[in-house]
FIBAKOL-492230 format. One line per 4 residues: number of its first residue (from 0); for each residue x negated, y negated, z negated of N, C-alpha, C, O. Coordinates in steps of 0.2 Angstrom, whole numbers. Example, Ala and Ser with C-alpha at 12.3 -4.5 7.8 and 13.67 -1.06 7.14 Angstrom:
2
0 = -66 28 -39 -62 22 -39 -66 16 -39 -71 17 -42  -64 11 -35 -68 5 -36 -64 0 -39 -67 -6 -40 .
//
This chain:
326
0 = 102 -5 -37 96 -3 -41 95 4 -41 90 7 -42  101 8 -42 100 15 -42 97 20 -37 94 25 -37  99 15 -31 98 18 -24 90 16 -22 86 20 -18  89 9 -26 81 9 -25 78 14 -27 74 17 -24 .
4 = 80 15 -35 76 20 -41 76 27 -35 70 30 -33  80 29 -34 80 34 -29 76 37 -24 73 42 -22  77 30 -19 72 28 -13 64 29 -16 60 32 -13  62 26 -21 55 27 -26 54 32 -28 48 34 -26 .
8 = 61 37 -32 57 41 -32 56 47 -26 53 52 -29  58 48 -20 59 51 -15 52 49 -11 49 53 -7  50 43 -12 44 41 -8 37 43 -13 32 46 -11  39 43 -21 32 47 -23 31 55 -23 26 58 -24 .
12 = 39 58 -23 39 63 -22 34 68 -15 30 72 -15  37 63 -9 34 64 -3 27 62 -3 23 66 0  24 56 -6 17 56 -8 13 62 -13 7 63 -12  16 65 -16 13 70 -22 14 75 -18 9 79 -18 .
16 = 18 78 -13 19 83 -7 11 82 -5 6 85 -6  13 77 0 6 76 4 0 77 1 -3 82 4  -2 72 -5 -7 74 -9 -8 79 -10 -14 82 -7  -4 85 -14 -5 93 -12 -7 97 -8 -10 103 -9 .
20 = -3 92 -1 -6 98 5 -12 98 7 -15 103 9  -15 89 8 -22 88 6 -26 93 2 -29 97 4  -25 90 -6 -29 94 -11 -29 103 -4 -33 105 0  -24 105 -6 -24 113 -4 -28 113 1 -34 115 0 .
24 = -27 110 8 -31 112 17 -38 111 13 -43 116 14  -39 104 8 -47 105 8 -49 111 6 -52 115 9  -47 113 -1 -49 120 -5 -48 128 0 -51 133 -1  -45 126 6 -44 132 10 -50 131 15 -52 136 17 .
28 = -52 125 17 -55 122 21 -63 126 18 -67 129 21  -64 124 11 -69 124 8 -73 135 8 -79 137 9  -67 138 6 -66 144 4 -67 148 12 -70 153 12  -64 145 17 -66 149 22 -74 147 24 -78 151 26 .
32 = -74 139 24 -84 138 28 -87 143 21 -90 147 23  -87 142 16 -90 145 12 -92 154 15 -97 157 16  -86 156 16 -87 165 16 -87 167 25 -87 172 28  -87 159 28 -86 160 35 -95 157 37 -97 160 42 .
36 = -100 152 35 -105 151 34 -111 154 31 -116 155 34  -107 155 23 -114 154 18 -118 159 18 -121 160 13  -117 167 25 -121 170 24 -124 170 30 -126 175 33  -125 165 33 -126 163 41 -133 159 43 -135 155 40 .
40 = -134 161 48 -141 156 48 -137 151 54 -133 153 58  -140 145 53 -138 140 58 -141 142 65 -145 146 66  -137 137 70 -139 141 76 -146 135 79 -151 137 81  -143 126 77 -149 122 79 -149 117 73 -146 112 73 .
44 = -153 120 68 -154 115 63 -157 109 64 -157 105 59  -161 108 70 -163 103 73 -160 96 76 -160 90 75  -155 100 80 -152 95 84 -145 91 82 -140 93 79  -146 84 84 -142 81 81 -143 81 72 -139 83 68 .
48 = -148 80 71 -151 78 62 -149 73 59 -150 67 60  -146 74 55 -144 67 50 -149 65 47 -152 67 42  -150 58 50 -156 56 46 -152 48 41 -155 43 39  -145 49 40 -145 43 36 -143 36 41 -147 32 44 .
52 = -137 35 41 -134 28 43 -133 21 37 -130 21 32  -138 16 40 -135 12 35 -140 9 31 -140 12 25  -143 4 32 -148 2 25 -146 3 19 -148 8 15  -141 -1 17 -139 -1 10 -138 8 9 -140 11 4 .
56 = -133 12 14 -134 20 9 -140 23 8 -142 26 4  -144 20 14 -150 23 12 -156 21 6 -160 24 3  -154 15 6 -157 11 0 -156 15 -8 -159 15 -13  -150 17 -7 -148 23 -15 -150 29 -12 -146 34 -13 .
60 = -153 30 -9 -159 39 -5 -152 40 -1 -152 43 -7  -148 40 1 -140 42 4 -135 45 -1 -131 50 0  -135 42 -6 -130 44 -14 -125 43 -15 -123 41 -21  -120 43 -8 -114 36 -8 -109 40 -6 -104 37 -4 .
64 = -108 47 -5 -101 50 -5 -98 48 -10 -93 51 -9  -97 46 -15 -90 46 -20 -89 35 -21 -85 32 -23  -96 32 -17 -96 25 -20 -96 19 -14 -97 13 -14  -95 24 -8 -96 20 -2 -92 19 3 -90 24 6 .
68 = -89 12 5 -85 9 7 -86 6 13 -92 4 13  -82 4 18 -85 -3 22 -84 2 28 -82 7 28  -88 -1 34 -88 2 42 -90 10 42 -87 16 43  -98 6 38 -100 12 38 -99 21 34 -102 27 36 .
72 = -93 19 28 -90 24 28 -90 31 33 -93 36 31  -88 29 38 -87 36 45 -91 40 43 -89 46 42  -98 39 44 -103 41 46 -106 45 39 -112 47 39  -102 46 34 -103 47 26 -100 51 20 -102 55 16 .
76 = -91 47 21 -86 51 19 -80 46 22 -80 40 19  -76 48 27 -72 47 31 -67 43 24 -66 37 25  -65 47 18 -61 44 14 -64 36 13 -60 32 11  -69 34 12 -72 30 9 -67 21 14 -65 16 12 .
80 = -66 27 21 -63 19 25 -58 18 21 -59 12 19  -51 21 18 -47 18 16 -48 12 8 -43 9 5  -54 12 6 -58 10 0 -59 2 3 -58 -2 -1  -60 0 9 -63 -6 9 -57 -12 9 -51 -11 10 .
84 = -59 -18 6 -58 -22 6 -56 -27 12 -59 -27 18  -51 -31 10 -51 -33 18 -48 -30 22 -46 -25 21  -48 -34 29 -43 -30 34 -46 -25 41 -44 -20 43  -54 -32 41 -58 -27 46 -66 -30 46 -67 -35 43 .
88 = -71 -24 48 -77 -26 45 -81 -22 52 -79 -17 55  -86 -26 52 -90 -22 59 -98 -22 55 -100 -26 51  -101 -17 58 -107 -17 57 -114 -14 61 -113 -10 65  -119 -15 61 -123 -14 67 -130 -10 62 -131 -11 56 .
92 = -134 -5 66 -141 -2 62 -145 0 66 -144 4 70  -151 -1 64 -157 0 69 -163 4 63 -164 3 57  -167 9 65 -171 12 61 -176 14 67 -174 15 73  -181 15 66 -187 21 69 -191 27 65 -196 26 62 .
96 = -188 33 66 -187 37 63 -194 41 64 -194 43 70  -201 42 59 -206 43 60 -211 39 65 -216 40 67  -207 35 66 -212 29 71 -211 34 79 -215 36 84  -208 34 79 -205 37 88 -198 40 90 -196 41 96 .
100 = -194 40 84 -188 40 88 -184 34 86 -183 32 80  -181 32 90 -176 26 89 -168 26 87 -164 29 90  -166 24 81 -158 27 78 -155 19 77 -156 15 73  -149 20 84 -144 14 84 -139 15 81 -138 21 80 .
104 = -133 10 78 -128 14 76 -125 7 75 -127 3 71  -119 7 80 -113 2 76 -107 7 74 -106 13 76  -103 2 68 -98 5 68 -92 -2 66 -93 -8 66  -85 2 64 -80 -4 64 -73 -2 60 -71 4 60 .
108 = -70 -5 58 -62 -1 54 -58 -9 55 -59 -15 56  -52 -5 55 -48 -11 56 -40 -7 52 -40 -1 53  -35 -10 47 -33 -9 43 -26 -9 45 -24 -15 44  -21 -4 48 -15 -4 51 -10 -1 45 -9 5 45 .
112 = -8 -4 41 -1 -4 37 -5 2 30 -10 1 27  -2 5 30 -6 10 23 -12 14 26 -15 16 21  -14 15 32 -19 17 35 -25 13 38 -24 7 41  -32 14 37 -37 11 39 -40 16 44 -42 22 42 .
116 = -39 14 49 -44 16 57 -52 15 57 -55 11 53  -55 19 60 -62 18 59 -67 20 64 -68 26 64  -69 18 67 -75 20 73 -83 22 72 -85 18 67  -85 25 75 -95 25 74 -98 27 81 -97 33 84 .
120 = -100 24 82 -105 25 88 -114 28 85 -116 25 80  -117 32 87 -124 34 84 -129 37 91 -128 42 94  -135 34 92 -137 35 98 -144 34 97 -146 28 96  -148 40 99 -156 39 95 -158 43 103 -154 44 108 .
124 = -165 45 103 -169 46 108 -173 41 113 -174 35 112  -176 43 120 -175 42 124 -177 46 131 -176 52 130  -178 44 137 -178 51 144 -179 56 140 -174 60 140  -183 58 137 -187 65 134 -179 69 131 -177 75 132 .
128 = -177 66 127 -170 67 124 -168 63 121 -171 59 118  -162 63 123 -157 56 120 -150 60 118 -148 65 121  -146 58 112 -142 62 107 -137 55 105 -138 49 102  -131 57 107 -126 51 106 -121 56 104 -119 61 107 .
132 = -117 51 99 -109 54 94 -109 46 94 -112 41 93  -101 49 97 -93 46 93 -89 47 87 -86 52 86  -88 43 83 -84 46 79 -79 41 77 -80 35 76  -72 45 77 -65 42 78 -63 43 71 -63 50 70 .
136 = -60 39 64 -59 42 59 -51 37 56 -49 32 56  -48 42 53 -43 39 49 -44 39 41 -47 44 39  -42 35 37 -40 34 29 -35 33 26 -32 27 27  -32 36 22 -28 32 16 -27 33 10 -29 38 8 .
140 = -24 30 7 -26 31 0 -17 33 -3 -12 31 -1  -17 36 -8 -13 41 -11 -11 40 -19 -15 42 -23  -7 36 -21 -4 34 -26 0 38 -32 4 36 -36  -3 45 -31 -2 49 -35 -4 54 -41 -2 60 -42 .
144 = -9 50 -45 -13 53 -50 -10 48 -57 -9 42 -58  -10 56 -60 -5 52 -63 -9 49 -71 -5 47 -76  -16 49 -70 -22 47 -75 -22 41 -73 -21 37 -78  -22 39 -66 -25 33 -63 -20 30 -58 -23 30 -53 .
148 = -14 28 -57 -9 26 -53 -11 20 -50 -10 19 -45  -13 18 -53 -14 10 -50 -18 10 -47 -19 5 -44  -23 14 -45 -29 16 -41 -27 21 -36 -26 18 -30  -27 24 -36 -24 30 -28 -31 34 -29 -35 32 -33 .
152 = -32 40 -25 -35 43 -23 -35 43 -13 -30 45 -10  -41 42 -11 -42 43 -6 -44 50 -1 -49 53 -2  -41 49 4 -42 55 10 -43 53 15 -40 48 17  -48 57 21 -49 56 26 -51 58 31 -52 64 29 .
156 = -52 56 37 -55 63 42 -57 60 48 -56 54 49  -60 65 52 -67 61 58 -66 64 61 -64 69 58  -66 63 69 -69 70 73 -74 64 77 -73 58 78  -80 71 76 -85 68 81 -86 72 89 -86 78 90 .
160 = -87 67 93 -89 70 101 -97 68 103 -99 62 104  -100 74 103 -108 73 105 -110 74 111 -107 78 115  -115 71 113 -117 71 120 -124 71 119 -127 67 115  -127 76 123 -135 75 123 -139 77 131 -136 80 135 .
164 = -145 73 133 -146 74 138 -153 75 139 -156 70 137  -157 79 143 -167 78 139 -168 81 145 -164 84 148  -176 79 148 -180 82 153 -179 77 158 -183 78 163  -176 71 158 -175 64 160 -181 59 163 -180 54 166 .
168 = -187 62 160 -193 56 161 -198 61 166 -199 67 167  -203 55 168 -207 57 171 -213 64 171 -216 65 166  -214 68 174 -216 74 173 -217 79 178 -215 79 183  -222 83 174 -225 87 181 -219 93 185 -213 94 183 .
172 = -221 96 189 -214 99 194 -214 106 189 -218 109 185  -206 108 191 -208 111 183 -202 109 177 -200 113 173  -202 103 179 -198 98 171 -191 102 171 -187 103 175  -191 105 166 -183 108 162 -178 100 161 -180 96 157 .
176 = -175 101 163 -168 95 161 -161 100 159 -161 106 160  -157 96 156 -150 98 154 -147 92 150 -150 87 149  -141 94 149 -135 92 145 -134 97 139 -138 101 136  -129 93 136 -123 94 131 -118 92 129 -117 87 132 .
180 = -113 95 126 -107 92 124 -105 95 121 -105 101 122  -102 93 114 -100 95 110 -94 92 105 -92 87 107  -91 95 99 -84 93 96 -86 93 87 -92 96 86  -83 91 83 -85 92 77 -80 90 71 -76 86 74 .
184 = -78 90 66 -73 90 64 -77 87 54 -81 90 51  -75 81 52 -77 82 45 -71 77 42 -68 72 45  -71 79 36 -63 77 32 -69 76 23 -74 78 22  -64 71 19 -67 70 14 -60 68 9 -55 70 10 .
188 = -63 65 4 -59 63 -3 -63 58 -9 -69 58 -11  -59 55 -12 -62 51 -17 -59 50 -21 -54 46 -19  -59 52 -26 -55 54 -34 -55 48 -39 -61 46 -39  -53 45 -42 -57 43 -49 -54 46 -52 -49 49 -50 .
192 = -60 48 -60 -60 53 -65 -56 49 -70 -51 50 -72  -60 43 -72 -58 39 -76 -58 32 -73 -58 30 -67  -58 28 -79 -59 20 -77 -68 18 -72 -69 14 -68  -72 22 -76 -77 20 -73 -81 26 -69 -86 25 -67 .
196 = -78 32 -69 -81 36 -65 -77 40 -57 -71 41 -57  -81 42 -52 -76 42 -45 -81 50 -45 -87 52 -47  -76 54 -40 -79 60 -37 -78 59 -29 -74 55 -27  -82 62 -25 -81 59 -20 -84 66 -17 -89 69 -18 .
200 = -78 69 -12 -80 75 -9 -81 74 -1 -78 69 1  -86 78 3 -87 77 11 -88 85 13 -91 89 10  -85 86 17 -86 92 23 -88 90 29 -84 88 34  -93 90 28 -98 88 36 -97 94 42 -100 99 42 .
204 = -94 92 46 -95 98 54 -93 102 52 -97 107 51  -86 103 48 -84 109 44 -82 113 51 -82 119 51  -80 110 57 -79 114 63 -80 112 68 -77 107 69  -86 115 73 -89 111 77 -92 116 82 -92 123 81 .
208 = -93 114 87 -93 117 92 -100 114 97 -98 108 97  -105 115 101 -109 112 105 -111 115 111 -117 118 111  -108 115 117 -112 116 122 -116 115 126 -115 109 128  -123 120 128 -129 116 130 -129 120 140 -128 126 141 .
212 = -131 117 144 -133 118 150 -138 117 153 -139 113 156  -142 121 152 -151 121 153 -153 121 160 -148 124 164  -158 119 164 -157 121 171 -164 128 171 -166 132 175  -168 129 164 -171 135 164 -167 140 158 -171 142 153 .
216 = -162 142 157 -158 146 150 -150 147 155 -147 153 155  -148 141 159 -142 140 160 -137 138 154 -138 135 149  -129 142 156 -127 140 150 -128 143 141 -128 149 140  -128 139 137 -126 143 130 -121 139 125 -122 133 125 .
220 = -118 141 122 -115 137 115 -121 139 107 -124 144 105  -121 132 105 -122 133 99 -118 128 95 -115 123 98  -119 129 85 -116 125 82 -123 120 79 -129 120 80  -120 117 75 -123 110 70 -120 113 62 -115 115 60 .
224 = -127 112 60 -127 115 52 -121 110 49 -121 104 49  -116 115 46 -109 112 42 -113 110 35 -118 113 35  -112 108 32 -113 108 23 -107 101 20 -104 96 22  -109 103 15 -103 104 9 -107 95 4 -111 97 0 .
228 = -104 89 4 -106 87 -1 -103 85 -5 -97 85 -3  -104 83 -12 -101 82 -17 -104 74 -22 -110 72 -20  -102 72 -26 -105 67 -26 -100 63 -33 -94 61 -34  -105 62 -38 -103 59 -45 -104 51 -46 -110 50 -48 .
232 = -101 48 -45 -100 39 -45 -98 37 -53 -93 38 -55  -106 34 -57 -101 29 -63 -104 22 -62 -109 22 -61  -99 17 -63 -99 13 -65 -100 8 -72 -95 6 -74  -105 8 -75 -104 9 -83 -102 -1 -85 -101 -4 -90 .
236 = -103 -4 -78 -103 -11 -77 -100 -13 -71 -102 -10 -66  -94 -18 -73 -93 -20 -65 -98 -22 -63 -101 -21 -68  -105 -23 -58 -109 -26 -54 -116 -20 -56 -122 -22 -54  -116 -14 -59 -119 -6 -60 -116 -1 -57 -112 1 -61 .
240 = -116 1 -51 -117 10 -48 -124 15 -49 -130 14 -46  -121 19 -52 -125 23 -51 -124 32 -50 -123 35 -55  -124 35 -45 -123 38 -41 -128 46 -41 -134 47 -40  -123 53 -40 -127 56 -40 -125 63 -35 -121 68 -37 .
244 = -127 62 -29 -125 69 -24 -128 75 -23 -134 75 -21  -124 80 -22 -128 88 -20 -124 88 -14 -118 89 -14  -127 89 -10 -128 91 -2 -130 97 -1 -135 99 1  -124 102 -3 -124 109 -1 -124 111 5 -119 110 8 .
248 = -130 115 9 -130 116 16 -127 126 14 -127 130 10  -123 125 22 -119 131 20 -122 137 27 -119 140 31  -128 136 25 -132 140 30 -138 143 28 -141 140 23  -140 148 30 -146 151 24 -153 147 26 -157 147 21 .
252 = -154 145 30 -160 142 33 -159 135 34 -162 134 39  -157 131 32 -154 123 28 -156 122 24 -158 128 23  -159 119 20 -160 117 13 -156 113 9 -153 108 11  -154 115 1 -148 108 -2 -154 104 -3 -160 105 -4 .
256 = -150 100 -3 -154 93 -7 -150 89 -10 -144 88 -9  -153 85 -15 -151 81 -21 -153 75 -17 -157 75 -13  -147 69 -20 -150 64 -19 -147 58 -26 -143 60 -30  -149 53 -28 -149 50 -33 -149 42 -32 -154 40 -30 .
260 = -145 38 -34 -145 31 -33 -144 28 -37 -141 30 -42  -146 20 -37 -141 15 -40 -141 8 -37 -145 5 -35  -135 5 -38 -134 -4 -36 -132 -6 -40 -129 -3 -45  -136 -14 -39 -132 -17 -45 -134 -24 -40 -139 -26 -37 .
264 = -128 -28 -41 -125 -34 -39 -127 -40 -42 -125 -41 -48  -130 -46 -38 -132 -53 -42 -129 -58 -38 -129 -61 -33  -125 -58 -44 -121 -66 -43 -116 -65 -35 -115 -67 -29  -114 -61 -37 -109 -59 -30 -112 -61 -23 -108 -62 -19 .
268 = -119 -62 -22 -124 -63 -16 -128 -59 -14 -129 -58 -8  -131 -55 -20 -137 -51 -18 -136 -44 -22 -132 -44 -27  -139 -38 -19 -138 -32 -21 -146 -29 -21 -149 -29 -16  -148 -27 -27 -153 -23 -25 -152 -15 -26 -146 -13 -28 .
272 = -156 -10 -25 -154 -3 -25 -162 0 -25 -167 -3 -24  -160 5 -27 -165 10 -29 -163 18 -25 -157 20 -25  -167 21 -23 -164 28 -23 -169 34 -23 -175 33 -25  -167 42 -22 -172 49 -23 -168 52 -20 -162 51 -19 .
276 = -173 57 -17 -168 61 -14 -176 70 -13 -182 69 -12  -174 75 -13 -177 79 -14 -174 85 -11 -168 86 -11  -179 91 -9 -174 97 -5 -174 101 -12 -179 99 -16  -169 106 -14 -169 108 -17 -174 117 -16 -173 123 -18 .
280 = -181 115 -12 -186 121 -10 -192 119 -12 -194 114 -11  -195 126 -15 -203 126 -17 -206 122 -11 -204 123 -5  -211 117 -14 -217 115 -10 -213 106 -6 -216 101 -4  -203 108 -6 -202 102 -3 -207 95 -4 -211 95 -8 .
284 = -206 91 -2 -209 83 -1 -202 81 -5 -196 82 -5  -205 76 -8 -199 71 -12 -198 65 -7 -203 65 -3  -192 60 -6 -192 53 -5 -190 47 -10 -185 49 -13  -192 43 -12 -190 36 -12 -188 32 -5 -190 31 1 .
288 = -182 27 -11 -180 22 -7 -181 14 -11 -183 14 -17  -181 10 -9 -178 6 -11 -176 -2 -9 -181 -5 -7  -172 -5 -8 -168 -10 -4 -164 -16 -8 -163 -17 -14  -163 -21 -4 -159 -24 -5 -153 -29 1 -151 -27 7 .
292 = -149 -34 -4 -143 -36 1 -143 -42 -1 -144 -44 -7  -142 -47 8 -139 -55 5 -133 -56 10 -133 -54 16  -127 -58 4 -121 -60 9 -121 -70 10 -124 -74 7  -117 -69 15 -118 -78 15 -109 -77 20 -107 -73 24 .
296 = -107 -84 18 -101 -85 22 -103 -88 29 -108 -91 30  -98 -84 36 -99 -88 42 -93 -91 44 -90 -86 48  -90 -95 44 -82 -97 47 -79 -91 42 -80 -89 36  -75 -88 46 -69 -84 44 -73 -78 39 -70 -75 34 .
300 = -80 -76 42 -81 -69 39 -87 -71 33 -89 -77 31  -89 -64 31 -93 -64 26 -98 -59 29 -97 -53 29  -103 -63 32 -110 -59 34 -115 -57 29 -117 -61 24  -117 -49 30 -121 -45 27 -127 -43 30 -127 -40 35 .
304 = -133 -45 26 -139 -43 30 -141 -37 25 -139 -38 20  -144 -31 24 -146 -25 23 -151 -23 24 -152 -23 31  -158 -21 20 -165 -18 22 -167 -15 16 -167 -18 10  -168 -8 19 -171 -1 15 -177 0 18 -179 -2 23 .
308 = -181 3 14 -187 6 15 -190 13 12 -192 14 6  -190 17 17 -191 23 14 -200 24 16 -204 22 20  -199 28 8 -206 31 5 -207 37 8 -205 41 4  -210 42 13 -209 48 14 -216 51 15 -219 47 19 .
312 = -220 59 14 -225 61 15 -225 60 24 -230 59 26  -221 60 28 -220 60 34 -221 52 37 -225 51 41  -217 49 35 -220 41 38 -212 37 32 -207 38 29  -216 32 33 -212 27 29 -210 24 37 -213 23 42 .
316 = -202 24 34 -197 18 35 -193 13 35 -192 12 28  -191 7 37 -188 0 38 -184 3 40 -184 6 45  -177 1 36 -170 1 43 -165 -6 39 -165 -6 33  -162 -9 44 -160 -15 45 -152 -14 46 -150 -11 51 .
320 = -148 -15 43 -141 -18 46 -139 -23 42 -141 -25 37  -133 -26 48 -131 -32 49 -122 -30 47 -121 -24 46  -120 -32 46 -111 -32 44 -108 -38 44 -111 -43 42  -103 -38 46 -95 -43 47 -92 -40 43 -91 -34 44 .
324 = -87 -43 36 -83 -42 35 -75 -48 35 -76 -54 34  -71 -46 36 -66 -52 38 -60 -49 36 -54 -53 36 .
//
């Protein structure tokens, strides 16, 4: 008995270590992109643009760093994988972004002993430019707050590999082509505050790197705008989220933006959602979202259909995803 009590507390002591050095890397992580970005202009605010993985996150405008779980976690806040239920969950996503570009995206986690593994595939374009990431993520959750013990707080982390390639399609002589290749680095966290409220932190591209090979420039490197989200999850009802994130861009020429959500759950079947989302700049364009979800049993799994529809001065959107959970 004594040697257990011993072993216990030697393994929360080692967890409360850990957690520590987490909490600290991020605070240091945070403090250097801060004094090492926030007086910087990005290099390609364009390239490789986050427009939003995932019906259902987009169905709450993208408000889901502190409340979002499942495959698609990766692509969101890496911590969010060690949150899911289950052992393993696959998912798939299709969107047309302005009515011309095409955005695919599977993703998948699979649950090895206190750690959850995570994958994302994302790949939009076509010959004119095509733009594809990898992303490889791990999760786990940390049973050392001493508010909420029986809940853990969760940690996690991504690296992304980009590949781009344009100038590919038919065209007068003349036609510029190239490559890319690039690396990228984002880590996250999900707290609970109380019983019914979560914080949920993301460091997007906190370190990234992208090289381009022009056949009219040659070579050059540039980066992908890093920013900073933050994100307040309450639940004032088991089967109510509602959710509220600021997406600080850490580049002067970025815009922050707000975004704002809620789910609410029927009959353990269906899911409707609402969402906003808004730049925080004179003159911006607002969006609306709003969505819904039906699960149904398949043999072993529980399939997920998903459909958002975005409001936007620029073109309204449809995006579709499918999920496996098992």
């Amino acid at each position: 008995m004594k040697s257990a009590a011993m072993t216990r507390r030697r393994t929360h002591r080692t967890a409360a270590l850990l957690a520590s050095a987490a909490l600290a890397a991020m605070a240091v992580v945070v403090l250097w992109t801060g004094s090492a970005h926030g007086e910087e202009l990005s290099d390609i605010p364009a390239a490789f643009v986050d427009v939003g993985v995932g019906a259902g996150p987009m169905g709450m405008g993208g408000a889901v760093v502190a409340s979002l779980d499942g495959a698609d976690a990766i692509f969101w806040n890496p911590a969010g994988l060690a949150l899911t239920e289950g052992g393993r969950e696959y998912s798939v996503s299709y969107c047309n972004q302005l009515g011309l570009v095409p955005y695919s995206a599977g993703s998948g986690i699979h649950r090895l002993g206190p750690y959850t593994l995570g994958v994302g595939l994302l790949y939009s374009g076509d010959d004119v430019l095509s733009e594809t990431t990898l992303l490889l993520g791990a999760a786990t959750e940390l049973h050392v707050l001493p508010w909420a013990p029986e809940v853990g707080a969760a940690v996690g982390a991504s690296a992304r590999t980009r590949w781009a390639s344009f100038g590919n399609n038919d065209s007068t002589d003349g036609q510029v082509t190239g490559s890319a290749m690039g690396l990228g680095l984002d880590v996250g966290a999900v707290v609970p505050l109380t019983r019914t409220t979560t914080l949920g932190l993301s460091l997007r591209d906190v370190f990234n790197v992208l090289n381009w090979d022009s056949s009219a420039s040659g070579s050059y490197g540039e980066n992908v705008p890093a920013s900073l989200v933050a994100g307040l999850a309450m639940s004032p009802h088991d089967r109510l989220t509602i959710e509220v994130d600021v997406d600080k861009s850490l580049h002067l020429d970025v815009d922050d933006v707000v975004r704002a959500g809620a789910s609410l759950e029927l009959f353990d079947v269906a899911t409707l959602r609402g969402g906003y989302r808004t730049a925080l700049q004179e003159g911006a364009s607002d969006e609306y979202s709003i969505g819904a979800g039906a699960s149904f049993p398949a043999g072993v799994a529980v399939m997920t259909l998903d459909l958002a529809y975005l409001f936007s001065d620029l073109d309204n959107t449809l995006r579709f995803t499918l999920s496996a959970a098992m």
